[in-house]
N, C-alpha and C positions, 0 to 999 in steps of 0.2 A: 570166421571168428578166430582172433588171434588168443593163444593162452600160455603162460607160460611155466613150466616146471622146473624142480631141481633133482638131476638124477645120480645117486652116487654109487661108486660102483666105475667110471670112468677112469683110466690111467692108461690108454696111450689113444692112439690114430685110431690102432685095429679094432679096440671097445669104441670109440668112435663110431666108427664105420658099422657097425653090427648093431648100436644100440637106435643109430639113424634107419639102418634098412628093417629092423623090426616094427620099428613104431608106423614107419610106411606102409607096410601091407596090411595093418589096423582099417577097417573100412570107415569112412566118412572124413580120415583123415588127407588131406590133400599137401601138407608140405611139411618138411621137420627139419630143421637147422638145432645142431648139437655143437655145444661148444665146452670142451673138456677143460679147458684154462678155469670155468667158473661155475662148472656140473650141473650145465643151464639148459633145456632143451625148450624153443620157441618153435609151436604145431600151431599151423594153419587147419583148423575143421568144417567142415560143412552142415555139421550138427556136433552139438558136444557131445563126447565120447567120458566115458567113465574111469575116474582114476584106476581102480581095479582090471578094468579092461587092458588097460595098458602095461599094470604090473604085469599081466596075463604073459602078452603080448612078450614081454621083455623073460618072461621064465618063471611066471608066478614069485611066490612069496618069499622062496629059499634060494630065488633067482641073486647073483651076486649085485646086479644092475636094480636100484631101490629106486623109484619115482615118486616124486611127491609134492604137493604143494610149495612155495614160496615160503611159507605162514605157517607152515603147522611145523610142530614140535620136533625137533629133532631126532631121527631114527637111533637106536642103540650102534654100537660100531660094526662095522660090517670088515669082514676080513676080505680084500678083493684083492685077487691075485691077476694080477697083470697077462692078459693073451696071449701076449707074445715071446713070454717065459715059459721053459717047460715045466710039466708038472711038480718036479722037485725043488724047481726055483723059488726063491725067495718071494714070501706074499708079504703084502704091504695092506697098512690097516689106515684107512678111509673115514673121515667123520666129517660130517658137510658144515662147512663153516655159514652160520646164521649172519656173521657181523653184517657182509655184504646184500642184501636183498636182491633178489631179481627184479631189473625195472631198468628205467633210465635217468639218468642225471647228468646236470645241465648245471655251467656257471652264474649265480645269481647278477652278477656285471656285465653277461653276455660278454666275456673276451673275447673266442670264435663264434658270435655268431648264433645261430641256431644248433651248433653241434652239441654232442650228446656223448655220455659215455655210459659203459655197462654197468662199472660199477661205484661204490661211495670213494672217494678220496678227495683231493684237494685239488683247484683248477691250474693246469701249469701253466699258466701265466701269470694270474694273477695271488695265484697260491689260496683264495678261499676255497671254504668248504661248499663241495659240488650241494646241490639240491637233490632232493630224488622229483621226477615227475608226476602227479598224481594219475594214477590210471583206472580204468574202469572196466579191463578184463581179468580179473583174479575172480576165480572162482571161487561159490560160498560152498562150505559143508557143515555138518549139522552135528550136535551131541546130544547128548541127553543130560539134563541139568542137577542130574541125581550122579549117572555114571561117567564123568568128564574122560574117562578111559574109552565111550563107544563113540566113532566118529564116520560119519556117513557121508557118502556125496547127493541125495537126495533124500527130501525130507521123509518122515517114518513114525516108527515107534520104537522105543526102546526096549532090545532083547532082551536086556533084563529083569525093568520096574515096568517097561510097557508105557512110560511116558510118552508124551510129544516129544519130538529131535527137536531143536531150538538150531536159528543161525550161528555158527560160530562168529564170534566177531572178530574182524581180521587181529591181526596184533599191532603193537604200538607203530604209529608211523614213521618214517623215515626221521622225520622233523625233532618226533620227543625222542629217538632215539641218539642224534644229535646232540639233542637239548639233555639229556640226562648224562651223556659219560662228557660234558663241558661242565656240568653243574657236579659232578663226582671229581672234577680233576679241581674245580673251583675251590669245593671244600678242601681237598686235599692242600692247594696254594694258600688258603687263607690261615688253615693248623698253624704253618709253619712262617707263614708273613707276619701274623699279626705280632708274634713276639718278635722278630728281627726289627720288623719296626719300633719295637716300646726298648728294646737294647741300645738303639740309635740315638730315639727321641729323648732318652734319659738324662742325655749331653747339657737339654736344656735346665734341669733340676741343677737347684745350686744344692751340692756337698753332695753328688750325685751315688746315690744309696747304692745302686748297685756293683759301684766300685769295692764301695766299703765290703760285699761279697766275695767279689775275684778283683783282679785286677783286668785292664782295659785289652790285654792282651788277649788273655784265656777268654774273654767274652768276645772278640773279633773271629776265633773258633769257633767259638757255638751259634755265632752268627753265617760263619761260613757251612758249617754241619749242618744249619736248617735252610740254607739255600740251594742245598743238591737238590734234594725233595721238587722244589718248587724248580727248577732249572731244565734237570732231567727225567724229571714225570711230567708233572702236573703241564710243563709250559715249552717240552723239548720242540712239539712238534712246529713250535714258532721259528725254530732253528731250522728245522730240517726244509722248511719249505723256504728259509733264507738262502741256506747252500741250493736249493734246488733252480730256486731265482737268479742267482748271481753265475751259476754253471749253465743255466737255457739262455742266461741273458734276459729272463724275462721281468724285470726290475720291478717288485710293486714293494707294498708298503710294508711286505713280512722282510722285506730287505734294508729296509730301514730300523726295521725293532732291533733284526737279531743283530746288525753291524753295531747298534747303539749299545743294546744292555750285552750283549754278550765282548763287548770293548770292556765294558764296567766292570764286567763279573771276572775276565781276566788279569784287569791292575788291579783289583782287588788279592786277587790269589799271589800274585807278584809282588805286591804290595808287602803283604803278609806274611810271606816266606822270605822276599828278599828286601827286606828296608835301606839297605846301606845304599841301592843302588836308583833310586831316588833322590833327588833334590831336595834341601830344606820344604822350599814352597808347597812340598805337597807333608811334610809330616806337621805331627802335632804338638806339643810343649813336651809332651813325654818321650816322641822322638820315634812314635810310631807313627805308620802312614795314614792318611785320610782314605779309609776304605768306605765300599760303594756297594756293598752286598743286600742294605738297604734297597739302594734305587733298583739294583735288579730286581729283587724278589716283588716287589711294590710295583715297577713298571711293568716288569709278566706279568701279574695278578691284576690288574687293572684292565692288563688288554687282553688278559680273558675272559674278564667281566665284561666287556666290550664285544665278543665274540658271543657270548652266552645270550647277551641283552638279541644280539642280529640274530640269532638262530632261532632265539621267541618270536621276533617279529616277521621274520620270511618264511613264518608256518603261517603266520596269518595274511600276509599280501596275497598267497596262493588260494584264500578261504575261500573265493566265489568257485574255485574248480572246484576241490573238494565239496563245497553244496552240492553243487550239480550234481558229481557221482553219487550222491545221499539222494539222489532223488529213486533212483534206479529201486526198484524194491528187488527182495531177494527170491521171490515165491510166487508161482502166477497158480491160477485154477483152470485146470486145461479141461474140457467137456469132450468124451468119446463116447459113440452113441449113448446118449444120455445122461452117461456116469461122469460123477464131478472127479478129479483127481489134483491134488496139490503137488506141484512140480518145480524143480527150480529154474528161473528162469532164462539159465544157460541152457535149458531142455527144451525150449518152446522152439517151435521150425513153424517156416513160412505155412500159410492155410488152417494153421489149428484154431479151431473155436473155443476162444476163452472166455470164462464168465470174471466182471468185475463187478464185485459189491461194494454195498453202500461205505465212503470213506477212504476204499483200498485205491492206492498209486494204480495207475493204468500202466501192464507190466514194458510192453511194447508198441510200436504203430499200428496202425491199423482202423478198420471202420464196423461202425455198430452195425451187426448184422436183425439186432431184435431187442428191442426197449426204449427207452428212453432216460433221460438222467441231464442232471447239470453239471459241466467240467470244471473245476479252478485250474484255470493255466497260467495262474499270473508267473508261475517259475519259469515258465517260457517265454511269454510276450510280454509280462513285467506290468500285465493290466490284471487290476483286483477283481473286477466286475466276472463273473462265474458265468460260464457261456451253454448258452442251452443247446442239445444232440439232439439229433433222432435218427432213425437209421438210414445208413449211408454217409450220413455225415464221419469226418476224418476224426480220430482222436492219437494222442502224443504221449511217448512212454513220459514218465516222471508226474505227470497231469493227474489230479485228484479229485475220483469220481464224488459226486453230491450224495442227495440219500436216499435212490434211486438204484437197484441191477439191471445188467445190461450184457448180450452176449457182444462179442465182438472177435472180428477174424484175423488174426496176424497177418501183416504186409510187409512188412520190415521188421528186423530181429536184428541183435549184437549189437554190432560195428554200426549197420545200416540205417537204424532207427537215428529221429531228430535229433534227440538228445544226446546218442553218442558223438553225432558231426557236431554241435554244437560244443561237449567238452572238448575235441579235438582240436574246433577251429579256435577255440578262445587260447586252448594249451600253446598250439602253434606261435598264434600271435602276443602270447604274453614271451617268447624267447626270440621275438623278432627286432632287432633295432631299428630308431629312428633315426633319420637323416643329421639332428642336431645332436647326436652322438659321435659324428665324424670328428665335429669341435675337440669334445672330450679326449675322444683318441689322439689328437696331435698334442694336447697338453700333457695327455697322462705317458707317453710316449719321450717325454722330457726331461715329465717331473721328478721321476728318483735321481738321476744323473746330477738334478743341478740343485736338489736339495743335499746332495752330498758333497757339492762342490761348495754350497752355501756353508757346509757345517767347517768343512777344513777352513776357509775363510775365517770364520768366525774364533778357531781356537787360533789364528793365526794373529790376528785382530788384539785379541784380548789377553794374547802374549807379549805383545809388542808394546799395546797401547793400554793395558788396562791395569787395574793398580792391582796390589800384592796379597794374595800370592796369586799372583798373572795364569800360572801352568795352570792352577788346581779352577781358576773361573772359564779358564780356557777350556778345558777339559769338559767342565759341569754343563757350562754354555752349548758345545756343538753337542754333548751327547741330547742335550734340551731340542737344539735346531730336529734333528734326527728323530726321534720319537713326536714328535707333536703333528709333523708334516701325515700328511693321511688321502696319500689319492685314493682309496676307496670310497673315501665321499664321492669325489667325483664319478669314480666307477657307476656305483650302485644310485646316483642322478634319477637317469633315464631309466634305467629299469626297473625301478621300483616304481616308479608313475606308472608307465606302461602297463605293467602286470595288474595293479590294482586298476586301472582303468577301463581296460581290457575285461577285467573280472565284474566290474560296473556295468560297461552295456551289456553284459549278456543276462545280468538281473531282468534288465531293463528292456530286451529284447531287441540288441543292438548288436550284432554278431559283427565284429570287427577283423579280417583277414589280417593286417601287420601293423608294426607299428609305424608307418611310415601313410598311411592310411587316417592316423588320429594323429599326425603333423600337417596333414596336406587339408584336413575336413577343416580347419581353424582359420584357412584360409583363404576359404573356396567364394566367391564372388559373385559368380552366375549358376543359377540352377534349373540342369534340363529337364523336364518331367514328360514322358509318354502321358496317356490320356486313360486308355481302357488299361485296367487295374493298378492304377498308381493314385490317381486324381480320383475317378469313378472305383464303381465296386467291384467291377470285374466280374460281374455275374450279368450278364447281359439278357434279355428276355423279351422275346417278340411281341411288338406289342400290337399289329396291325398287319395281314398282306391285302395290296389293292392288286388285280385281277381286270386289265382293261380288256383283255384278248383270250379266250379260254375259262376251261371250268377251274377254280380256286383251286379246288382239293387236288385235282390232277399236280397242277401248275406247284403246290407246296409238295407234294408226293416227290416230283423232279428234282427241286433245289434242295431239297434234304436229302434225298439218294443222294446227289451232288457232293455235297458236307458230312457225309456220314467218313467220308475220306480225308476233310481237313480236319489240322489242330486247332485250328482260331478260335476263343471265344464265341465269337462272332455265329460260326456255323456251329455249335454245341448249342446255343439257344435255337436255331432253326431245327434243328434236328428234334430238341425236346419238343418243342412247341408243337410238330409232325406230329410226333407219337403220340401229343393228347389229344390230333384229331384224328386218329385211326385210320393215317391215310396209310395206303399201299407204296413201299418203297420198293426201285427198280433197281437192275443191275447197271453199273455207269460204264463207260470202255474210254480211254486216252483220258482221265484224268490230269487236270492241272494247275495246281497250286499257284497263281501268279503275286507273288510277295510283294503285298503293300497295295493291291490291285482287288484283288477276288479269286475265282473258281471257274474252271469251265470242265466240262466232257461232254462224252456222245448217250445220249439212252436213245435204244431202238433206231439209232442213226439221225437221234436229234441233237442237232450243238445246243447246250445250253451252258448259259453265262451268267454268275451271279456276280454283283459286284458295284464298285466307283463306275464315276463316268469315267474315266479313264480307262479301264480293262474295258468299257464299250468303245471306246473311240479308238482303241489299240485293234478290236476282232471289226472294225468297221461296220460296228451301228451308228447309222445315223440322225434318228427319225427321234427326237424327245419331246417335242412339240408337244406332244399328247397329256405328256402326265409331268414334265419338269417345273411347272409352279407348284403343283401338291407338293414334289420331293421336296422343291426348295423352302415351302412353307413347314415342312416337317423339320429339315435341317438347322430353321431359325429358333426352333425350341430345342437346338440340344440335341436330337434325335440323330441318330445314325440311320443312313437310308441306304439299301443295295439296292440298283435296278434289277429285273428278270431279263433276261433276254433267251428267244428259240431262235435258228436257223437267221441269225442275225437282225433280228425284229423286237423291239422293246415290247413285251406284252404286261408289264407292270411293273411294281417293288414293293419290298417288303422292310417293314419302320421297325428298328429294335432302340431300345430303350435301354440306358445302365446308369443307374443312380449314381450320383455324385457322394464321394465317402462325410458322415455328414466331419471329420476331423480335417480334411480337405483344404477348409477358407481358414482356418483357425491356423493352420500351421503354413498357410504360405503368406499369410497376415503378417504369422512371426519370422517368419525369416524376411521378409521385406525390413519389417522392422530393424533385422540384423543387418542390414545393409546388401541385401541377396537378391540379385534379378529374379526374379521366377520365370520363365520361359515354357510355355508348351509346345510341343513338336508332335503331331500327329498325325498317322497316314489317311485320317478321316477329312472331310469335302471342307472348305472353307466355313460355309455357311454354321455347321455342325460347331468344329472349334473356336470360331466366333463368337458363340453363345455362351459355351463352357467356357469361357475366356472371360468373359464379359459379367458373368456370373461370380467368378472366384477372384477379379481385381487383380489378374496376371499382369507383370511387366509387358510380358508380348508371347502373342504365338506364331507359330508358321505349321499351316495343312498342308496334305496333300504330298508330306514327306513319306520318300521310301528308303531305307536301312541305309543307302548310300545317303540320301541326302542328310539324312541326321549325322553319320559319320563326320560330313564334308564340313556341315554346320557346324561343327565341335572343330573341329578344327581349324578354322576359318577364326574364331572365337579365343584359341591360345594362339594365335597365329598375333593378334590383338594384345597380349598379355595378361589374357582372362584365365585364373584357376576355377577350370567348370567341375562342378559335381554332374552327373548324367544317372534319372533313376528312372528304372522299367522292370518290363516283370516278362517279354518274351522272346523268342527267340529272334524275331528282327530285330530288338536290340543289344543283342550281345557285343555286335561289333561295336556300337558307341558305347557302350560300357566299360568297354576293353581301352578304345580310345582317351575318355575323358579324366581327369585329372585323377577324379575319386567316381567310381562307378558302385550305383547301392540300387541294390536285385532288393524285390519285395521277395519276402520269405512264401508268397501264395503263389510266386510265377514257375517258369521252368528250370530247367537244371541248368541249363546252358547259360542263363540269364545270373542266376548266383555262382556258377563257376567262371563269369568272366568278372562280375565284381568283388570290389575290395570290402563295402560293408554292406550284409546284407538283414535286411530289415523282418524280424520273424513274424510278424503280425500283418505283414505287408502294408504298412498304413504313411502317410507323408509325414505323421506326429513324430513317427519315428527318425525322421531327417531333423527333424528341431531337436529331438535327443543325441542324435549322434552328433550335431555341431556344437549344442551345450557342453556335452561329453569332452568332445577334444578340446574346448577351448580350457574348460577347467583341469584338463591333464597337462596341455601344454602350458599353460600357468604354474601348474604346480610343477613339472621341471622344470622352470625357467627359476622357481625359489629357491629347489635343490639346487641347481646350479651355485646359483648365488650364494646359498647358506655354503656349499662346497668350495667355494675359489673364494669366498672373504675370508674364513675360516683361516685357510691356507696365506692366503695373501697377509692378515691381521697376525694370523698365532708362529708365524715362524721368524719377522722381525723381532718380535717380543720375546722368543725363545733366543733368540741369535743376543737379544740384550741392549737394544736402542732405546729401552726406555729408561736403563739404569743411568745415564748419564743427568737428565732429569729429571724421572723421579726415583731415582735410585731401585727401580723396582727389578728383578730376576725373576726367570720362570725356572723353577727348578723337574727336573725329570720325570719324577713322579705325578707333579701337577700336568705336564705335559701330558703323560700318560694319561691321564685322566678325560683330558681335554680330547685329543685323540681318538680315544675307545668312544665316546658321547657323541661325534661329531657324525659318523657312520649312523648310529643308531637315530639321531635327529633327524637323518636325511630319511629314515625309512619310515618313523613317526610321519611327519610331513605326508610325504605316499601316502601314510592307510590313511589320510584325514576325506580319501577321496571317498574312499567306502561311505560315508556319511551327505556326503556335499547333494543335494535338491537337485537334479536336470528338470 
């Protein structure tokens, strides 16, 4: 379990080094990365360890090295005098800066990538404000609701009034923290716009009143004195990320504001102190300059209204992770010989028996050791219907018990548990780019340079050729072209789909790896499907053994000792089925697993072979005469049939049964519908797959496939120019998983089977493939809109700003309006995005 701290007290290498090898010899603690640049410490635990322990650890209380939460309140100042100065030397006073949060953040445009940075600032390339990423290992601690001074790291009673301790609730997130110093620097710009503006607009008033006040002079002053405010508070850092653009080279759209209005706000100030040195065309009858301190203040203010509006809206694209960590509850009830105890649930370690009541979130994985109850998992699997337990059966952290208690044994904890790999995997894949963002990259790669070469153009144009006074349209024209232009539409396209889509299947039970995954699913053609647990239930159950040669019970005694050694389904049902006949199981010698075949070893120096006819025809049986119509009569219903064989002599077989999922015919219905091959590929006998085939109205199947031949098959298939999807759920299919276009692991199979596919399905069911092709096709629709709404946008608003329609309809787009249009255009693109959050699969 990963957790992270802030410890202050930090100022060189050597506090470094000392504050790293103390926290090390802490027991349960397994790894500590200290980084003094951000007075961060990130510990790997083996069980959570106690904030207190660790001040211990570090020198107790009056220790100069403080640890502490991310989230809790800031410690009073601490005088820390640096190690590596001598005692007399100069101490330096330390107070841990809260602005920055511990965590990670990531560019909402995805510039580089997946990359991440430590802390909040601004992305250098593209100059937006970074994200933070939402995470799900912060530690909870508890107060008391009377004495907000008492704060604990597991729950209690209050030393004082003797209350219950309450969760602390983290503090404001990354997002409203954003969102509120934009909406504090907003107000602050609007104090001081709104009247710059009504000083401006007044021009239009005949016998303009405010004149009759001051003259036009002294009010282009207090026009200039209320633009500082809004220039270099409220809107500097528009600047600063333009110098930072134009010195990395990394050209975006803060390089066009700040070239725009900060051109304006300097012939303004020029303007105004030097008039003589100006041309008629730009003064005014009275023989002062046409100043512009309007359009500044009015176009920053607008485009931080435009920044304010995205900051609201990419708290909410993020909204499906955040659920998910709401799922986590903060408190579990652990049972030690008999006694209940309420603990938190960074305290719970693998084997403890926990009681869950009626109502309460199930804290971690694990299975009902005693009771009974019904689950809601629909925040997992994305299905309403409440699933009935009993014990042994699995249950999942986040999962909300019915009205029913029940003890159950921790298996998984932290990091480990579904719901943790679940927010990971969706976090991962909402900062993954798609393949038709390469597009974007070569446009946006372009696009500052030649909107800047458009705007000089443009005052060039309109000095030459435009009527009087030519400077002053020229002027007003390129600073127009220059603020309207907005590749951040295009930026923020594809990632805003993505994330919100992303954040969609995992409602829905559709765990997507990247985005390059819900591009390829939209266009997938042919669809491979395994048989046992994709198509069928995956619960397999002996339904008959025939016995031609020998006593039964012996002959199952054998082939379950046999299987008590494989993973297959297949032998997990021979083996139970054994033990509800209380047969005697033997010890086996040269076991061996033959994939895609069957099982053979020696008991007592008996070969015995369970399996295909092929694994018989391989150890050289040859005799089926005797019982091969029964088999094949069992195999025409669907039945899966292993031979027995001893010392290479067929003495019978044994008929297992695995229902067909009844969601199965419905969803390969619909993908037919979609234009979808359905395809089965199974290593079961011809006869068997024919049925199952014939049953469910398959495009086509092929039996009697082993791990190579499904590979060869897939690829034989895009060899064709077929985008195949390939779904299974074991570990002989991982290789065609790996292989085929888009590989989707049922969330019931093995690890191996979901870590070589791209989406994996938590319910393990085939429904879930018609959700995840609905899914991409309506993500990939809706950035193919963003797109559009982004390059018309551009393509429509920068002619019109440059001024091609004034010759016609005499119409101009002035700065301000630009402005406007601009800040909206970003914000429309991300509107769009969250419409997915709603959209029917």
């Amino acid at each position: 379990m990963n957790y992270t701290y802030t410890v202050e007290g930090i100022t060189c290498s050597g506090c470094e080094a000392k504050v790293k090898d103390d926290l090390s010899k802490v027991e349960h603690i397994t790894k500590v990365d200290i980084s003094k640049e951000n007075n961060q410490a990130v510990i790997i635990m083996s069980q959570h360890v106690k904030l207190e322990t660790l001040q211990k650890a570090l020198g107790g209380k009056n220790s100069k090295y403080q640890i502490s939460l991310p989230n809790s309140k800031p410690t009073s100042e601490i005088k820390a005098e640096s190690c590596c100065s001598s005692d007399k030397g100069e101490s330096t006073t330390h107070q841990h800066n809260h602005s920055n949060e511990a965590g990670k953040y990531y560019c909402p445009m995805r510039c580089e990538g997946d990359k991440t940075y430590d802390k909040a600032g601004d992305c250098p390339v593209c100059g937006m404000d970074l994200v933070k990423e939402p995470t799900s290992n912060q530690i909870t601690q508890y107060t008391c609701p009377m004495h907000p001074e008492i704060v604990e790291d597991e729950p209690g009673s209050c030393p004082i009034c003797g209350m219950d301790l309450v969760p602390m609730e983290p503090s404001d997130s990354e997002d409203n923290k954003t969102y509120e110093r934009l909406w504090h620097k907003m107000k602050i710009a609007m104090l001081f716009t709104i009247p710059i503006f009504i000083i401006s607009m007044s021009d239009m008033i005949p016998n303009n009143p405010l004149y009759q006040i001051m003259e036009l002079e002294y009010w282009n002053w207090i026009q200039f004195a209320f633009t500082l405010p809004v220039v270099f508070y409220a809107c500097w850092m528009f600047f600063e990320r333009a110098w930072k653009s134009i010195v990395n080279w990394n050209l975006n759209m803060f390089t066009l504001i700040g070239i725009g209005t900060g051109v304006a706000f300097l012939f303004s100030i020029v303007g105004m102190l030097f008039p003589e040195v100006f041309p008629a065309q730009f003064k005014t009858e009275n023989g002062t300059v046409h100043l512009y301190f309007e359009a500044t203040a009015v176009v920053l203010t607008l485009v931080l209204l435009g920044q304010l509006l995205e900051a609201k809206a990419h708290s909410r694209t993020s909204g499906a992770i955040k659920e998910l960590l709401k799922l986590a509850p903060k408190e579990a009830t652990v049972v030690v010989d008999g006694v209940e105890k309420v603990i938190s649930i960074h305290n719970i370690k693998k084997d403890d028996i926990l009681r869950v009541k009626p109502g309460e979130k199930i804290p971690v994985d694990g299975k009902i050791t005693e009771g009974t109850s019904t689950i809601d998992e629909s925040m997992i699997t994305g299905e309403p219907i409440p699933v009935d337990k009993k014990e042994e059966d699995k249950v999942s952290a986040g999962t909300i018990n019915g009205t029913k208690s029940f003890l159950m044994i921790a298996e998984k904890v932290g990091s480990e548990t579904l719901l943790s790999q679940i927010v990971q995997m969706v976090s991962d894949a909402s900062r993954s780019r798609a393949p038709i963002q390469n597009l974007v990259d070569k446009v946006a790669k372009y696009f500052v340079p030649i909107v800047v070469v458009i705007s000089v153009i443009t005052f060039i144009v309109w000095w030459q050729f435009g009527p009087e006074p030519k400077l002053v349209y020229g002027f007003v024209n390129a600073i127009a072209v220059l603020i309207i232009a907005c590749p951040c539409a295009l930026g923020l396209a594809t990632p805003m789909s993505v994330m919100v889509g992303v954040g969609k299947g995992a409602k829905l039970g559709v765990l997507i790896k990247n985005a390059e995954a819900i591009e390829k699913m939209d266009k997938i053609d042919v669809l491979i499907t395994d048989k046992t647990g994709t198509i069928t239930e995956g619960k397999p159950s002996v339904e008959k053994i025939v016995v031609k040669d020998g006593d039964e019970k012996d002959v199952l005694g054998k082939i379950a000792s046999l299987n008590q050694s494989s993973e297959h389904p297949l032998a997990t049902a021979v083996v139970n089925f054994a033990k509800t006949k209380e047969v005697a199981f033997s010890n086996v010698a040269d076991f061996d697993s033959v994939t895609g075949k069957g099982v053979k070893g020696s008991i007592n120096q008996e070969l015995i072979l369970l399996g295909n006819k092929s694994l018989m025809e391989q150890e050289g049986v040859a005799d089926f005469s005797a019982i091969e119509k029964e088999v094949i009569a069992e195999q025409q219903l669907g039945k899966t049939v292993s031979y027995i064989a001893s010392n290479n002599k067929v003495v019978g077989f044994i008929t297992i049964t695995d229902a067909i999922k009844k969601t199965s015919v419905e969803a390969i219905t619909e993908l037919k519908k979609q234009g979808v091959e359905v395809i089965m590929i199974t290593g079961d006998n011809e006869n068997t797959a024919k049925a199952v085939a014939a049953e469910l109205n398959l495009t086509d199947f092929k039996a009697g496939f082993l791990p190579q031949d499904k590979l060869q098959y897939i690829k034989d298939l895009q060899a064709q120019g077929k985008v195949v999807a390939m779904a299974g759920d074991g570990i002989n299919d991982a290789p065609a998983l790996a292989q085929a276009d888009i590989g989707i692991a049922m969330g019931t199979g093995t690890d191996v089977a979901i870590e070589s596919a791209k989406i994996t399905l938590v319910k393990g069911d085939l429904q879930g493939i018609v959700k995840a092709k609905n899914l991409s096709h309506a993500v990939m629709r809706n950035i193919k809109q963003n797109l559009f709404f982004a390059f018309i946008y551009n393509v429509v608003g920068i002619p019109i700003a440059a001024g091609v329609l004034f010759p016609i309809l005499g119409i101009l787009l002035s700065p301000m309006i630009a402005a406007l249009a601009m800040s909206f255009s970003s914000v429309s693109v991300i509107a769009n995005a969250l419409r997915l959050r709603t959209i029917k699969i």
